[in-house]
C-alpha positions in Angstrom: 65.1 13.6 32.4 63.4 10.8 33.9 61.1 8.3 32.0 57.3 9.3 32.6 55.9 6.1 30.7 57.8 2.7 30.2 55.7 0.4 28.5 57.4 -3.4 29.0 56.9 -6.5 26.9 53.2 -5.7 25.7 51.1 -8.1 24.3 47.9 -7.7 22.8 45.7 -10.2 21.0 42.4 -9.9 19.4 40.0 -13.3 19.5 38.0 -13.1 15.9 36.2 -16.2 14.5 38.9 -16.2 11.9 41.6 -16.6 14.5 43.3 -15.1 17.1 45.2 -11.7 15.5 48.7 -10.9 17.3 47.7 -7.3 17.3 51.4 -6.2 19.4 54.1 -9.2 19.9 56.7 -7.7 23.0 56.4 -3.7 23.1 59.1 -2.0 25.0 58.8 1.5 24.9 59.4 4.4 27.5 58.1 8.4 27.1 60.7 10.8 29.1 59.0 13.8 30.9 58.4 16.6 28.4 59.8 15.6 25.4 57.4 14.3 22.2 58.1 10.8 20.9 56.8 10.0 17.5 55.2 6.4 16.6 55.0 5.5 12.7 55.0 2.9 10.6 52.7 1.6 7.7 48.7 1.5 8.4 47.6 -1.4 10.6 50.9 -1.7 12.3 49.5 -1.4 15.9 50.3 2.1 16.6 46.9 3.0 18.0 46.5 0.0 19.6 49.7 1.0 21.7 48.1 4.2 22.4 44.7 3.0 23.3 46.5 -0.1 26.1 48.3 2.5 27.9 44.9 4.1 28.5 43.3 0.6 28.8 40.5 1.4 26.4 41.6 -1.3 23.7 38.4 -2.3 22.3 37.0 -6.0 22.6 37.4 -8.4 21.7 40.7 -7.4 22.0 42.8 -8.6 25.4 46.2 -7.6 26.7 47.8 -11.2 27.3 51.2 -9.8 29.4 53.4 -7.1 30.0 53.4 -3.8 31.8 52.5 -0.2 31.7 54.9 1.9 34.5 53.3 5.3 34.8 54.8 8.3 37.2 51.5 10.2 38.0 51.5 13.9 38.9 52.0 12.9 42.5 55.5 11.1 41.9 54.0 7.5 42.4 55.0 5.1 39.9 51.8 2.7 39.1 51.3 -0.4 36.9 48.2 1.3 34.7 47.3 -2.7 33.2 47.1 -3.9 37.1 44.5 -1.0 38.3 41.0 -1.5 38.4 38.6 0.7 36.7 38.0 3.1 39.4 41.3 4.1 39.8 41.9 4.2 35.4 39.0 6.3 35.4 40.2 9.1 37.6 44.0 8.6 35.7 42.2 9.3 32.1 41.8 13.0 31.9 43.7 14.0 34.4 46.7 12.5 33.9 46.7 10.9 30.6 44.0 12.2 27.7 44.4 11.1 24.3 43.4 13.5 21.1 41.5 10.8 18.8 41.9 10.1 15.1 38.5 11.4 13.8 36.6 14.8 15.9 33.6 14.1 14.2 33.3 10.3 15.6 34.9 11.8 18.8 32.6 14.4 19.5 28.8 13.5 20.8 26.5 15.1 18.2 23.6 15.7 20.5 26.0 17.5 23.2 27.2 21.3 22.9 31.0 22.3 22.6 30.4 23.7 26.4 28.6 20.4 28.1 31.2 17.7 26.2 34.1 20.1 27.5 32.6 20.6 31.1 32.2 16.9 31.2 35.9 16.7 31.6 36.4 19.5 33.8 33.5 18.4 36.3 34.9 15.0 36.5 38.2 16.3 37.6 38.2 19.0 38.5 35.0 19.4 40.7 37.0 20.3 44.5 39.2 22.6 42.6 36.4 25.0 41.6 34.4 24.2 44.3 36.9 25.7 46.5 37.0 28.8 44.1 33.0 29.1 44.7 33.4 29.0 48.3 36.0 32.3 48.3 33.4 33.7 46.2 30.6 33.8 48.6 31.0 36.1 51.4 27.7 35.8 53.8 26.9 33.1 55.5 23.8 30.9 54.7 22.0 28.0 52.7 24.0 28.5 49.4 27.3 28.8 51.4 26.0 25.4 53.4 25.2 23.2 50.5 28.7 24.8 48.8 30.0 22.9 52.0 28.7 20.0 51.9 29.5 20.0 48.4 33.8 19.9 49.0 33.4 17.7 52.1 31.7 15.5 49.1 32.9 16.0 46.0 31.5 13.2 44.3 28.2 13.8 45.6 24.9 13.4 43.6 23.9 16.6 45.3 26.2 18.3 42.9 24.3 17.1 40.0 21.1 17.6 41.6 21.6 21.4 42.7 23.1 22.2 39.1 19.8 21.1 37.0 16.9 23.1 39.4 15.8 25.3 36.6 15.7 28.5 39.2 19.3 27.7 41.1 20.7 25.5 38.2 21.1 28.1 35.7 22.4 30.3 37.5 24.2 28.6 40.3 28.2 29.9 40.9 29.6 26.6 40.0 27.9 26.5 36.6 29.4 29.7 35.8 32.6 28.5 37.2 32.5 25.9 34.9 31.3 28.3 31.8 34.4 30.1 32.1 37.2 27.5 32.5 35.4 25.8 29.3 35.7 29.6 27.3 39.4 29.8 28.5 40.4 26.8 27.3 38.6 27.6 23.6 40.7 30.7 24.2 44.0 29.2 24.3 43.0 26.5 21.4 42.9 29.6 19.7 39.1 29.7 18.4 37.6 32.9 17.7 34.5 34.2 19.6 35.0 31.3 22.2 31.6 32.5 24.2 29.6 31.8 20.7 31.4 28.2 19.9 30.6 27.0 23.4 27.0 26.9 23.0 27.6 25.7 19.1 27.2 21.6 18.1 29.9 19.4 15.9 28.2 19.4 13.3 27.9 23.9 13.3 31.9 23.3 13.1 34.9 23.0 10.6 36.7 19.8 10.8 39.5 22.4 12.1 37.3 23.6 14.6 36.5 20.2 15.8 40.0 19.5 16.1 40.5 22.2 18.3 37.7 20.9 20.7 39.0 17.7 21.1 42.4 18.7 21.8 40.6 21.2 24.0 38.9 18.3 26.1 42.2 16.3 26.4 43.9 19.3 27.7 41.0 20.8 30.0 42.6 19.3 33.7 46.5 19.5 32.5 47.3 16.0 31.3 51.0 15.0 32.0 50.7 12.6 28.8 48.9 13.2 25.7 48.2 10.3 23.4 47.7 12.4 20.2 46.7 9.3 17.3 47.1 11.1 13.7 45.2 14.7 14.6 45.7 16.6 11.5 44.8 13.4 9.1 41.7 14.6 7.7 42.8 18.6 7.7 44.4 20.1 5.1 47.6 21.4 5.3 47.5 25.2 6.7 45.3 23.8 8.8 47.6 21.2 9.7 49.9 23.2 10.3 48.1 25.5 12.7 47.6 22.4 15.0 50.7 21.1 14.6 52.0 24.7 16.3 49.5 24.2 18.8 50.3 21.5 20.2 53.9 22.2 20.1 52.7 25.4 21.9 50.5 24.0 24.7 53.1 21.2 25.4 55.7 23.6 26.8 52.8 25.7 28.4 51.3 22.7 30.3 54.7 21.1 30.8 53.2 17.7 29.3 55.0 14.7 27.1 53.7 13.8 23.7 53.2 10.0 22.4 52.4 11.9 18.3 51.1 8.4 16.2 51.3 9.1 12.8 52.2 7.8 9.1 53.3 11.3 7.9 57.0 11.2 8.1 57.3 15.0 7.5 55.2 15.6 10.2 57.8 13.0 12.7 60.8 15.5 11.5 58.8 18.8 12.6 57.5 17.9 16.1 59.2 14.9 17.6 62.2 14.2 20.0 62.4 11.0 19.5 60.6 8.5 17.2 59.8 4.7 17.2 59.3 2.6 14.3 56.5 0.1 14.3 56.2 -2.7 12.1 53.4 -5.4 12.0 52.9 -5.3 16.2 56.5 -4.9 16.6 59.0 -2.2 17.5 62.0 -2.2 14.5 64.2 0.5 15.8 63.7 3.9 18.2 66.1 6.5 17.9 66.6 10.5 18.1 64.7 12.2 15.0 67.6 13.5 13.8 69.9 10.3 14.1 67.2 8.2 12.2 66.6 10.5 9.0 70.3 10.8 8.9 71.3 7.5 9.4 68.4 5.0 9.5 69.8 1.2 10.8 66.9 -0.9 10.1 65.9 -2.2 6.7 62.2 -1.5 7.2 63.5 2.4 8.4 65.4 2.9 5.1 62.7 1.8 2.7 59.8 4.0 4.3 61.9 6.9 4.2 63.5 5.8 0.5 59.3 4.9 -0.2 58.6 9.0 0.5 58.0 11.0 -2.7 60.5 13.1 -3.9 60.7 15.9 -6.9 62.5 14.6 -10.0 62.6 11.2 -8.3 61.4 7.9 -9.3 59.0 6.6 -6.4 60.6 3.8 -4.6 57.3 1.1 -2.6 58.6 -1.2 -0.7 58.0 -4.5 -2.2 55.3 -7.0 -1.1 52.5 -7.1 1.5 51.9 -6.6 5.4 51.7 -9.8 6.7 48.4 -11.3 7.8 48.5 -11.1 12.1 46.8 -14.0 12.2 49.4 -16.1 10.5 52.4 -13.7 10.7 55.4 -14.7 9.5 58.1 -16.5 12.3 61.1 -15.0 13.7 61.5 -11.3 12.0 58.2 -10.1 10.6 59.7 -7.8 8.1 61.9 -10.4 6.8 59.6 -11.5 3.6 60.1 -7.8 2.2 63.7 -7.4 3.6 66.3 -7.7 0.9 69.0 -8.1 3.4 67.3 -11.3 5.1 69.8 -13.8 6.6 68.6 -17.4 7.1 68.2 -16.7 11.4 65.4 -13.7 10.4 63.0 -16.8 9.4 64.1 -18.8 12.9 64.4 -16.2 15.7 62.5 -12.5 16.7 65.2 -10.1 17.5 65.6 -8.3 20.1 65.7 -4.4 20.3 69.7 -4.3 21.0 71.4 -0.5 21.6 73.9 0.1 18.4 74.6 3.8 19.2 73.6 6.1 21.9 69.6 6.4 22.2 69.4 4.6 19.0 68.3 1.2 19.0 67.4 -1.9 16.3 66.0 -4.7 16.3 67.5 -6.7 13.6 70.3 -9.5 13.1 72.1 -8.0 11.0 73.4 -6.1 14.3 
């Protein structure tokens, strides 16, 4: 399988009055079609800030200094996402790449139904699409088959917005119905009970399960090759979490998509991810096979998180010490304060993500 996304020597900075923070120093990454790669590492590590530059939505004052973003969209054309302009990022988001965000309730607009947020997406889109489905729908010729017309010749067209809010065509107009039932499908499949009833319904008339399902429900609505899920089931609890967890492992085979899964849970890496990628203070330690890392983990920083998970009848193991500050972090290996096996070269020289066994690859001197 080919590489979908290959993110290449990424760096992000953010300019603060205290100084500038080195948010992520050199990211190489790539995401294969279809499979799910799993991004973790201790709280402020720059995993969502990796998540949020592919999409170029990293929030000021934060500014992506070099690198590259190779993207193969659903037409086979390879693009450089951080050299597109705005127009082009805005059609990309949604379409091809939506990302499920960390908190539903902050995601979700609370003056907006389930139905109009949802259809927001889908309009955007997918507007020619159903257009096209209108059209077949309307057999006679005449002034609702003309404007339909004019509509697809235009998709973009303000006349679209205009002819859906007259109160007497508006409400009842073909495309708004359209609309109304791609929006209930999609509930459907997210698996929400009485979808026609939780259209019409606001955020706040929902279970933080329920909003979950929404806003995996936007991301998915026009069949997203990538989804940028950052720590979904944080705030659920855990049949919940579950439940989502299975749906999203459900819907990726259905829609065919790949998976970038940021998290903190390791438990939650070992039950839906191909592949996983270890993040420590804006840098990438080691990337390997799920499988290959629980079972033999080659970084330092690798071994203590998974020695630092609780375990019955255990003593609990922390790692020892602090995250570094990012605007003063530490030079050559950024792990290397806390790192018991630290050579005198950690403190001179970064290293470089070097390939130790097949797809699993460190970046530390002692390899």
């Amino acid at each position: 399988m080919g590489n979908l996304v290959e993110v290449q020597d990424l760096v992000l900075r953010f300019y603060t009055y205290e100084g500038v923070v080195k948010a992520l120093e050199g990211i190489n990454l790539q995401i294969k079609e279809e499979e799910t790669l799993g991004v973790v590492g201790e709280t402020g590590c720059g995993k969502t800030m990796t998540g949020l530059s592919i999409l170029g939505i990293t929030p000021p004052p934060g500014k992506i200094e070099s690198g590259k973003v190779l993207f193969k969209s659903k037409y086979g054309k390879t693009l450089n996402l951080l050299a597109q302009n705005e127009r082009i990022l805005r059609h990309i988001r949604g379409s091809d790449i939506s990302m499920i965000f960390q908190e539903p309730g902050a995601a979700l607009n609370p003056v907006y139904t389930v139905e109009n947020q949802i259809a927001e997406a889908i309009l955007h889109h997918r507007r020619k699409e159903l257009l096209e489905k209108v059209l077949a729908q309307i057999e006679k010729d005449g002034t609702e088959k003309k404007i339909y017309k004019k509509m697809l010749e235009n998709p973009k067209s303000l006349i679209i917005k205009v002819f859906t809010k007259i109160p007497i065509i508006g409400r009842q107009s073909r495309l708004k119905k359209e609309v109304r039932k791609e929006v209930v499908n999609i509930l459907r499949e997210m698996e929400i009970g009485d979808p026609e009833r939780v259209a019409n319904m606001y955020p706040h008339e929902l279970s933080g399960g329920m909003q979950q399902r929404v806003v995996i429900a936007m991301a998915l609505a026009c069949n997203p090759t990538l989804l940028i899920a950052d720590e979904p089931t944080t705030s659920l609890d855990v049949t919940v979490q579950a439940q989502i967890l299975d749906l999203i492992r459900r819907l990726k085979k259905t829609f065919k998509s790949s998976v970038l899964y940021i998290t903190h849970d390791m438990g939650v890496i070992a039950e839906v991810c191909d592949r996983v990628a270890v993040m420590y203070a804006g840098h990438i330690c080691e990337i390997a096979e799920v499988k290959e890392l629980f079972r033999n983990p080659a970084h330092p920083y690798t071994k203590a998180l998974l020695e630092s998970i609780p375990k019955p009848g255990e003593e609990f193991k922390s790692i020892s010490g602090m995250v570094p500050n990012l605007i003063n972090p530490p030079l050559g290996c950024r792990f290397h304060p806390r790192c018991p096996f630290a050579k005198p070269i950690c403190a001179e020289e970064m290293p470089k993500l070097k390939e130790v066994k097949q797809e699993q690859f460190v970046a530390c001197h002692l390899y």
